[in-house]
C-alpha positions as CSV (number, residue, x, y, z in Angstrom):
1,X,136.4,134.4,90.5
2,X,134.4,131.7,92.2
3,X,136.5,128.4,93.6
4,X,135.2,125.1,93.8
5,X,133.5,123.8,96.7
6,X,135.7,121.1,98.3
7,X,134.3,117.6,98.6
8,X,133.8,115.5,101.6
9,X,134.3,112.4,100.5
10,X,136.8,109.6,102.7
11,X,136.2,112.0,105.6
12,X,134.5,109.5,107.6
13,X,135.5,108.5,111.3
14,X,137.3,105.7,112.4
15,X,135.0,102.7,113.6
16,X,135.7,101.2,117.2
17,X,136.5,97.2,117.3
18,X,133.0,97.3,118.7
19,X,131.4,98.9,115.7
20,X,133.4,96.9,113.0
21,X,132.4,93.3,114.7
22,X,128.8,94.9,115.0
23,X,128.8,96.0,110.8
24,X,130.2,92.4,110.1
25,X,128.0,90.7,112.1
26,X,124.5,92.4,110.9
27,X,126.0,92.6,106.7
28,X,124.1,90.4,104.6
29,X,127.0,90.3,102.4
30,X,129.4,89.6,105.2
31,X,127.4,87.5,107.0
32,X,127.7,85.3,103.8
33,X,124.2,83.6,105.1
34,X,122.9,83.6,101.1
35,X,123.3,81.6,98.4
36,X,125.3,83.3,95.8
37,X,124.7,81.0,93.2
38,X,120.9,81.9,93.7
39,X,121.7,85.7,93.5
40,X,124.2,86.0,91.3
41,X,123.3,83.6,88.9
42,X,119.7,82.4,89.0
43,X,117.7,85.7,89.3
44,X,120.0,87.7,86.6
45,X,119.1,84.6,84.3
46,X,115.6,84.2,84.9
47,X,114.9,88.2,84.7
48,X,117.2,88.1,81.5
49,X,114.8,85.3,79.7
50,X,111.8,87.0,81.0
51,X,112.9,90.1,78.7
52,X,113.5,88.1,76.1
53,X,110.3,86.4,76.4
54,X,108.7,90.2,76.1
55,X,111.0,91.5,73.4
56,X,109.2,88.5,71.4
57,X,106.0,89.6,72.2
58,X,106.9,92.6,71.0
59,X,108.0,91.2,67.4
60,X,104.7,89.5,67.2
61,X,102.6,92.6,68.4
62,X,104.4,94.8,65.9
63,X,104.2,92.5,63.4
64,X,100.3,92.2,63.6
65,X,100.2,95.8,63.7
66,X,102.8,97.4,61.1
């Protein structure tokens, strides 16, 4: 009977102190050199009324049409 193929996940090597103050230095995330209101907040919304915007568009299309 075939067996399952064990998965490497969390097999990854330890970082040096050198490598973890190199990751946090170069993250954009750690950095924190962003705006979060900007991207968490002010793109979701704009995309979100943009769809809208086309989801109306689509009302009126189909409404011509059907």
């Amino acid at each position: 009977m075939p067996t399952q193929l064990e998965l490497l996940l969390n097999k990854s090597p330890d970082s040096t102190p050198e490598e973890y103050e190199e990751w946090r230095a170069n993250d954009y995330f750690s950095k924190g050199d962003f705006d979060p209101l900007f991207l968490f907040v002010v793109i979701p919304t704009v995309i979100q009324v943009a769809m809208f915007g086309l989801m109306l568009g689509v009302f009126v299309i189909n409404s011509y049409l059907f």
